[in-house]
N, C-alpha and C positions, 0 to 999 in steps of 0.2 A: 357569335360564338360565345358558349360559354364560360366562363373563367372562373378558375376555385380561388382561395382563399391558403394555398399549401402549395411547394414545388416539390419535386421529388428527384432524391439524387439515385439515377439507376448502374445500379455496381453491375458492370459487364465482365466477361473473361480476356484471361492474358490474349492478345493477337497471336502470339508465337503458337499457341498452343494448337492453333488451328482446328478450333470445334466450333465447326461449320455452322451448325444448329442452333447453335444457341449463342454465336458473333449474331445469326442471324434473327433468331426471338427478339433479342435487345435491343435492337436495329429496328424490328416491326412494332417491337410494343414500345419504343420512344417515338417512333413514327406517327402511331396509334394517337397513344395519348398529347401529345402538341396539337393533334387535329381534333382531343375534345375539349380544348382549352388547358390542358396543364403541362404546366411551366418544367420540363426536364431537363437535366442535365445528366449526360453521359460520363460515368467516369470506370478507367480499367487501370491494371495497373502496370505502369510505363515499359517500354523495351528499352532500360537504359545499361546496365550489364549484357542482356541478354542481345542487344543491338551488336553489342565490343565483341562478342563471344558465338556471332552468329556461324563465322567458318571452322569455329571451336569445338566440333563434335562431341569431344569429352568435357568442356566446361561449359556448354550449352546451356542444359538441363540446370548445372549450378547455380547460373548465372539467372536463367530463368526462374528461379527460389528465392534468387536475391530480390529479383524485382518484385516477386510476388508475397512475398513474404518477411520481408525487412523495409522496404521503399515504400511499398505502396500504404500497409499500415499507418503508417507514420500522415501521408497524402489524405490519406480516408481519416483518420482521425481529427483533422484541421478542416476537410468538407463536408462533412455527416453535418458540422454543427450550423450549417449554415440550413439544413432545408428540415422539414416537419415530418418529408417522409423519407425513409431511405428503402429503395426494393432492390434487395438483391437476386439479379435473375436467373441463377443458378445454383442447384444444393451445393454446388462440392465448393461454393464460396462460403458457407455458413463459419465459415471457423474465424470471419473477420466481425462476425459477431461482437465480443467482447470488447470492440473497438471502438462500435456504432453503438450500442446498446439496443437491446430486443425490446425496450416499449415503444420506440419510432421503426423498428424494423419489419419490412412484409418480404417474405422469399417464397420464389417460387420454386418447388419440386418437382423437378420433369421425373426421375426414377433415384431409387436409392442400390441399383448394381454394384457401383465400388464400395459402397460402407458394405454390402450384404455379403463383395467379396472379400476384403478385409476380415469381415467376421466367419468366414470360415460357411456360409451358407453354399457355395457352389461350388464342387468339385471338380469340376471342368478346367477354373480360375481362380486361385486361387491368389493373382498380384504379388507383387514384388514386398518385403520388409519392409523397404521406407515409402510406399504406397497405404499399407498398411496403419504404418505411423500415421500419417498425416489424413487417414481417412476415420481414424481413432477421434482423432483432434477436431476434425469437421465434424462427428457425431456427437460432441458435447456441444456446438455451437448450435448443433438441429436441434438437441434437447432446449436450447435456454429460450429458443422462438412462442413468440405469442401469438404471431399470424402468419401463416403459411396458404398460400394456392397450391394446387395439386391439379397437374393436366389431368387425370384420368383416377376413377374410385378405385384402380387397384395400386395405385400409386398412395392415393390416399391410405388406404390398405397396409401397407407397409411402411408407411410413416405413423402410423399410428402405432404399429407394433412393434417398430424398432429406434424409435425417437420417441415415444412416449405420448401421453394423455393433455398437458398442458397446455400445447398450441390450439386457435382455434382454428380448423381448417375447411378451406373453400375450395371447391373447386369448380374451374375455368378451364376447360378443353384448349388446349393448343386451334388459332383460327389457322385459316387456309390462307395462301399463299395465294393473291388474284392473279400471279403472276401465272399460274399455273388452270385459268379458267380463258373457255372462248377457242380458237383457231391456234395451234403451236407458230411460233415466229416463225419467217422466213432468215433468220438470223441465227436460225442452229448449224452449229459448224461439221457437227457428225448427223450424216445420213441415218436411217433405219433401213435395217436390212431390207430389201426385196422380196424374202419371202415370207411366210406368214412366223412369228416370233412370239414365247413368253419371255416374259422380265423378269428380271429380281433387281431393285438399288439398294444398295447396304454395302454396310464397311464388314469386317472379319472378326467382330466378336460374338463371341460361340453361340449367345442369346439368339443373334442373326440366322443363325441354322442354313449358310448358306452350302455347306456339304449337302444337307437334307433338301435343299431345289434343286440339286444336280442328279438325285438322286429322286424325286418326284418327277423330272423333266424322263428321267431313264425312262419311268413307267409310262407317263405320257405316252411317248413315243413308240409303243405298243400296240397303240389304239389307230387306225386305219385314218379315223378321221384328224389327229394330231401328226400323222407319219412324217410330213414334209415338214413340219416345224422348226425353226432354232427355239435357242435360249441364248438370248443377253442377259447375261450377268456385269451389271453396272455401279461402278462405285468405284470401292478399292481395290488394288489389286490384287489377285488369289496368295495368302500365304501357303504354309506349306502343305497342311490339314489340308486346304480347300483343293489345291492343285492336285493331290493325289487325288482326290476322288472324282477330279476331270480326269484325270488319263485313266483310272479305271474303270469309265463310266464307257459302256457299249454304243454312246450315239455321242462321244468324244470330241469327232470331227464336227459337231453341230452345236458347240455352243462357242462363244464370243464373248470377249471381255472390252469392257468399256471403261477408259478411265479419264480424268482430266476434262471433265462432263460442265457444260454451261447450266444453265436453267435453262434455256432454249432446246438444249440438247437432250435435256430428262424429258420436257414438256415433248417433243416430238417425240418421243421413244414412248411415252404414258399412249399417247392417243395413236400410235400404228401397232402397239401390241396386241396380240391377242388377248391376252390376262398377265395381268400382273400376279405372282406367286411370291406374296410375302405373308411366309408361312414360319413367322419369329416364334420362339420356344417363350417367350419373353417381349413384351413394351413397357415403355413407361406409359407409349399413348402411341406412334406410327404415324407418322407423317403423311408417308406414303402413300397409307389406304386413300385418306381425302383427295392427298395429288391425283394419284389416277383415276379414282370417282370423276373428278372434276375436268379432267380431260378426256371423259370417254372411254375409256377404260375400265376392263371386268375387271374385279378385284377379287382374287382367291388369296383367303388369308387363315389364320388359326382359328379352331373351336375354342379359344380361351379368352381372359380379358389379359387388358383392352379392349382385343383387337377385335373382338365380337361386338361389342360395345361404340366403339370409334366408327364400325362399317355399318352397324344400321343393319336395315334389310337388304341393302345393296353389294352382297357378295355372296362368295360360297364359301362355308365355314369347312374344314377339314379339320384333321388329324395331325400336327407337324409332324409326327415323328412314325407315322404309317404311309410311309409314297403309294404304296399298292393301293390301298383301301382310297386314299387322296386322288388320284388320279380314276379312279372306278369313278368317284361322285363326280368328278369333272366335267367327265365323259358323260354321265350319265345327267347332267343338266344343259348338254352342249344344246338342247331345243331353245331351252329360256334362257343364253345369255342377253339376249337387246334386250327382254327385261330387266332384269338383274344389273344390266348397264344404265339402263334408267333409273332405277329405284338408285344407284350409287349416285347417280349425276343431282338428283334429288338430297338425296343426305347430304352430300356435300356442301349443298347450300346450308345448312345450319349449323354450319361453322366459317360463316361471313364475318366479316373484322364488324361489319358494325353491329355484329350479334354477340361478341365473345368480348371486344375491349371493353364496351361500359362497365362489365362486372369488376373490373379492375377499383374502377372509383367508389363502389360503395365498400371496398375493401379500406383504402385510403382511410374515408370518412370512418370508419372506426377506428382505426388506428391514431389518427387527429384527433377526434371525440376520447380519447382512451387515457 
């Protein structure tokens, strides 16, 4: 095995905060890099008010600011100086910046959503005041970076427009998940429906566009050859938005909500669907397109980037915000989905861990070099 000459301390997110995605990025890309020789260390920062405060409803959140933002500074400032690199693996950490210093620092940007809603770019979302503050304060730590990765060019895209010219940026596609390649476990605890199903996994934010599946699924349903079909909607549970527009949706009694979902339980849901329908108004990069590529799964996703981009030739590009005209093209390529199944099972592969980690290290070696 190879061995560098640099460790690198990789700044994760708070635990409490429970973001799934990117506890779990951290996780694969400390994984990653220990298996091409470099020397990691994991550091987030503590639940130690936030531990005291956990039956605390109303001092949760407080308490959670403490850790993150009084405690852990102080923690990172005393370990940054021990390693050559420091990667922070998430933008909305960028404001511990000032801590670490930006000539040893590399961060990766999955999406800049919260700074774009702080700033007033999305009407839909516009966050809370003291979201707003502190996503203020994180957009002067994106400016001071020298090195940034960027899962996806439209990611890059938007850091380049709303962080600035300064940094230099690479980007590194989000790898796939082997977990989710091969045969689904016999260890998933929820069945897939019995009869024939489309998907949606995602949480409730408005980018998600999961009103606009329920409402694509509508037209579906239309079509002789979709007639019997469900919809599993799998993730979070429906808020308020989302649940009206199940009970006023005409094939109501036909969709299914899935929540408290294993990897077992997604992997077996990817490869018994008919198609996956993640039709986001918005990604930073989509996870999901490769998950289901990679388990079999047709992937019906947006005519936009990413997600145009992320699937390769292996989906059917639509309209998010047209069901009719979306569900016509559906229907109307239902001859060649085992193609289209293949050419995704295809792209998926070239977002193989040992295709995507290396690029990490000549990031490194400039920053060392620097």
């Amino acid at each position: 095995m190879t061995t560098h000459n640099y460790s690198v301390l990789l700044v994760g997110n708070y635990a409490s905060d429970n973001q799934q995605s990117m506890l779990r990025f951290t996780a694969t890309l400390a994984e990653n890099l220990q298996r091409l020789g470099v020397k990691v260390v994991v550091t987030r920062p503590p639940m130690v008010f936030g531990r005291i405060a956990r039956d605390k409803p109303r001092l949760k959140k407080l308490a959670g600011y403490f850790d993150k933002f009084v405690l852990f500074p102080l923690m990172l400032l005393k370990s940054a100086r021990a390693h050559r690199v420091v990667h922070i693996a998430d933008q909305s950490n960028a404001l511990y910046l000032p801590v670490i210093g930006a000539h040893k620092t590399i961060l990766t940007c999955h999406d800049l959503f919260a700074v774009r809603m702080a700033l007033g770019e999305y009407s839909q979302n516009r966050g809370t005041m003291r979201g707003g503050i502190l996503q203020r304060l994180n957009l002067r730590g994106l400016r001071r970076l020298r090195h940034v990765t960027t899962v996806s060019a439209a990611t890059s895209d938007d850091f380049f427009r709303i962080a600035g010219k300064d940094a230099t940026l690479t980007l590194i596609p989000n790898a796939l998940d082997p977990r989710f390649q091969g045969a689904p476990s016999p260890l998933a605890r929820q069945s897939p429906p019995a009869a024939p199903y489309f998907l949606h996994l995602g949480n409730n934010n408005f980018y998600k566009n999961r009103p606009g599946v329920v409402r694509l699924f509508g037209e579906l349903a239309r079509f002789n050859m979709f007639s019997e079909h469900r919809l599993v909607l799998a993730g979070k549970m429906p808020d308020g938005d989302l649940q009206d527009e199940i009970d006023r949706s005409p094939v109501r009694d036909r969709i299914d909500v899935r929540v408290n979902l294993t990897d077992e339980d997604v992997h077996s849901l990817y490869a018994g669907a008919e198609a996956l329908l993640f039709i986001s108004l918005a990604e930073g990069f989509g996870w999901p397109i490769i998950e289901a590529q990679a388990s079999g799964c047709l992937v019906v996703t947006s005519d936009r980037e990413p997600m145009r981009s992320v699937a390769g030739d292996g989906a059917i590009l639509v309209d998010p915000e047209n069901p009719a005209q979306a569900a016509a093209a559906i229907a109307a390529a239902h001859e060649d989905f085992v193609r289209i199944r293949e050419q995704g099972s295809a792209n998926a592969e070239t977002y193989s861990s040992d295709m995507i980690f290396p690029r990490y290290l000549d990031v490194y070696r400039e920053v060392v070099s620097g």
